[in-house]
C-alpha positions in Angstrom: 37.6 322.0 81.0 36.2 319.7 83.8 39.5 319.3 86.2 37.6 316.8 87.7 39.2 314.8 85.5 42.7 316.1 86.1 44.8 313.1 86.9 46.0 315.0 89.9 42.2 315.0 91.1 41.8 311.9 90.2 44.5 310.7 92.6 43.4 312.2 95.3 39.8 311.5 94.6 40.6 307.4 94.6 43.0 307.7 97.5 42.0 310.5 100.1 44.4 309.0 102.4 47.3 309.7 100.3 47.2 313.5 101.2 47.9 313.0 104.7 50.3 310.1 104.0 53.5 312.3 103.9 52.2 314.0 106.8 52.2 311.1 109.4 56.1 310.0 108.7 57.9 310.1 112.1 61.1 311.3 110.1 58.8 314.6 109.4 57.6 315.2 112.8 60.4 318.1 113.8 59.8 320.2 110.6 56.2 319.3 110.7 55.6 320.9 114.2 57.9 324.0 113.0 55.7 324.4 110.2 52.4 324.6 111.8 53.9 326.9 114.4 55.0 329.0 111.3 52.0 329.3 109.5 49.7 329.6 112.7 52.2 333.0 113.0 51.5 334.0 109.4 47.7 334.1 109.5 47.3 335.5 112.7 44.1 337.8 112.9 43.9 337.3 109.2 41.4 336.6 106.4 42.2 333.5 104.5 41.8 331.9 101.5 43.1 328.6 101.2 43.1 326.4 97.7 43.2 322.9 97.9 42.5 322.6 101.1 43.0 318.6 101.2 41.2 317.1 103.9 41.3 319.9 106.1 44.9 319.5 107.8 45.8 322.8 106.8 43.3 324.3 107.7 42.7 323.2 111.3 45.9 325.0 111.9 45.0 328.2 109.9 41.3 328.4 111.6 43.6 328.0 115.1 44.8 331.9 114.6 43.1 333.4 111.4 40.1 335.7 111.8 38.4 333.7 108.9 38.9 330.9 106.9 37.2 329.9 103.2 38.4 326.5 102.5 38.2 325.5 99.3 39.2 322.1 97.2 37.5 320.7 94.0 36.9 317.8 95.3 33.6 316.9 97.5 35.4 314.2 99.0 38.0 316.3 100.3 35.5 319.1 101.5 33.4 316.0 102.6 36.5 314.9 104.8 37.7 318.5 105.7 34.5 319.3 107.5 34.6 316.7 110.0 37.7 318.4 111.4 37.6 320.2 115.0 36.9 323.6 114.1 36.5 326.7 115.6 32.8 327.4 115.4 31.4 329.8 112.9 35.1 330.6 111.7 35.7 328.6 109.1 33.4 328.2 105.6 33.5 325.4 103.0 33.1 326.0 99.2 34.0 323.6 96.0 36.2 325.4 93.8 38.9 325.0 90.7 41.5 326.7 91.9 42.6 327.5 88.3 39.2 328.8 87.5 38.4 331.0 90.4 34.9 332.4 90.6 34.2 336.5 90.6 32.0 336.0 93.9 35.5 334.7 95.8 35.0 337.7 98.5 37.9 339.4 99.8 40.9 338.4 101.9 44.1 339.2 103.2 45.9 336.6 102.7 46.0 333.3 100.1 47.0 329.4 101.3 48.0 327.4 99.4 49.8 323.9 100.8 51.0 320.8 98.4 48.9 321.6 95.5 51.4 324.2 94.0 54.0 321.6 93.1 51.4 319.1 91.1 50.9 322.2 88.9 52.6 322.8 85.4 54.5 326.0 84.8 52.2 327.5 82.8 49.0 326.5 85.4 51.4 328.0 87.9 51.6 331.5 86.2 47.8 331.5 85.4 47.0 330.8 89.2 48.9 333.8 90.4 47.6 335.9 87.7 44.1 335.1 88.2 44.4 335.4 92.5 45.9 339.1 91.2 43.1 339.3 89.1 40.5 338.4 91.7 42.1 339.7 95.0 43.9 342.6 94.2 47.5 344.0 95.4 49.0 343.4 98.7 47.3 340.3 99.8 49.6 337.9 101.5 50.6 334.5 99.6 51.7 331.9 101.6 53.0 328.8 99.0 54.3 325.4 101.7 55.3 322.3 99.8 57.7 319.5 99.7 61.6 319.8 99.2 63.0 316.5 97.7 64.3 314.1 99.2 66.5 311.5 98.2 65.1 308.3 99.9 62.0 309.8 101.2 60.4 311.8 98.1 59.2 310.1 95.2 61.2 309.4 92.5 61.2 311.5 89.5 60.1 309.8 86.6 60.7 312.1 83.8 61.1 315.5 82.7 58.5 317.3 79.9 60.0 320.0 77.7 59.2 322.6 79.8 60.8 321.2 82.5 58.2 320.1 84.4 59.0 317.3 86.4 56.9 313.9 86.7 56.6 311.3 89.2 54.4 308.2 89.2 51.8 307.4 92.3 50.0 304.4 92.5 46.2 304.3 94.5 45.5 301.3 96.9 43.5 299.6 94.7 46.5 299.8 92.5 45.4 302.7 89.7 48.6 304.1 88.5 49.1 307.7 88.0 51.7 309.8 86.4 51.3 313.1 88.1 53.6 316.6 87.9 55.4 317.1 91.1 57.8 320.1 90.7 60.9 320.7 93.4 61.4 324.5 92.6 65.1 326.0 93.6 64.3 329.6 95.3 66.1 330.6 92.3 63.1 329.3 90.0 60.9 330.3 92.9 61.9 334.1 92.5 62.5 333.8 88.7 58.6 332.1 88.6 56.8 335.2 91.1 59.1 337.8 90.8 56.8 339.7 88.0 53.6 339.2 90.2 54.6 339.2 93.8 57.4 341.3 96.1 59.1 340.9 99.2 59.8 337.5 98.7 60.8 335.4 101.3 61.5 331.7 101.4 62.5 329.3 104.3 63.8 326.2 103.7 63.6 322.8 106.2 65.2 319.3 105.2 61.6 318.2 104.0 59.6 321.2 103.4 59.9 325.0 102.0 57.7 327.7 102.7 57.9 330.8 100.5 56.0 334.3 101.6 55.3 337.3 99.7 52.5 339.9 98.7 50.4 340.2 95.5 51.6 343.3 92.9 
């Protein structure tokens, strides 16, 4: 499957603004600085590989503390936009990658980020994600999973619910394009139900806009 095509990719491909769009709200600055401390703390002296790395936000603040970075994203856009970032020199490498069809030749690493891509994935794309990072990584690697908490009046609104219960909002590009994309708001109750088979010590902290979950590969 080319998920080039995905509509998620899509999006982002027509509008690499949008990304950062949530980002730059003023109402988001106090989490926003909390979370980049956070995660700076996470990574610390580690090995990173980060999946859907956007245009780069991410992982100016990873590259900040980590030992190493491989940033990855399936779009050459993004990697295009990423790599113009202020980076610490010869710490941070670029590679274009389907995050649900991840290569042999990955390398190894301590720890896996992944921020705002894992709620545009379906249930089932969730579960083969962290089975194929087990596959590919190995036990004990730290997962780091940051997204967006609803809510009301500043999220998107949901515009429907599938039978699986994934949960659908629609985005529209500036030129107008309209796209129906999945955009999950997990409980940490469905967080631990979701990893609980594939990941321990599971910890999730929760801000009015965003939620950041932490645990370790079986």
């Amino acid at each position: 499957m080319n998920r080039q095509n995905d509509p998620v990719a899509r999006y982002y491909a027509s509008s690499t603004q949008a990304a950062d769009a949530a980002l730059s709200r003023a109402e988001r600055a106090n989490d926003l600085s909390k979370v980049r401390d956070r995660i700076a703390q996470l990574v610390h002296g580690k090995s990173v590989l980060e999946l859907a790395c956007g245009t780069g936000y991410w992982t100016e603040v990873i590259a900040a503390t980590a030992e190493r970075v491989l940033a990855t994203d399936i779009l050459d856009e993004m990697i295009e936009r990423a790599q113009r970032r202020r980076l610490p020199e010869g710490k941070v490498s670029f590679r274009r990658v389907d995050g649900l069809d991840l290569p042999e030749d990955l390398g190894t690493f301590s720890c896996v980020f992944i921020g705002f891509w894992w709620s545009h994935l379906k249930r089932d794309e969730q579960d083969a994600l962290i089975g194929q990072l087990r596959a590919r990584l190995g036990p004990d690697v730290t997962l780091i999973l940051l997204d967006d908490a609803y809510v009301e009046g500043s999220s998107t609104t949901i515009a429907r619910t599938d039978a699986q219960g994934n949960t659908y909002e629609i985005v529209a590009t500036p030129d107008g394009e309209r796209f129906e994309l999945p955009k999950n708001y997990p409980a940490d109750s469905a967080l631990r139900k979701r990893l609980g088979g594939d990941v321990r010590e599971i910890r999730i902290e929760r801000l009015t806009y965003y939620w950041l979950l932490t645990c370790r590969l079986k």
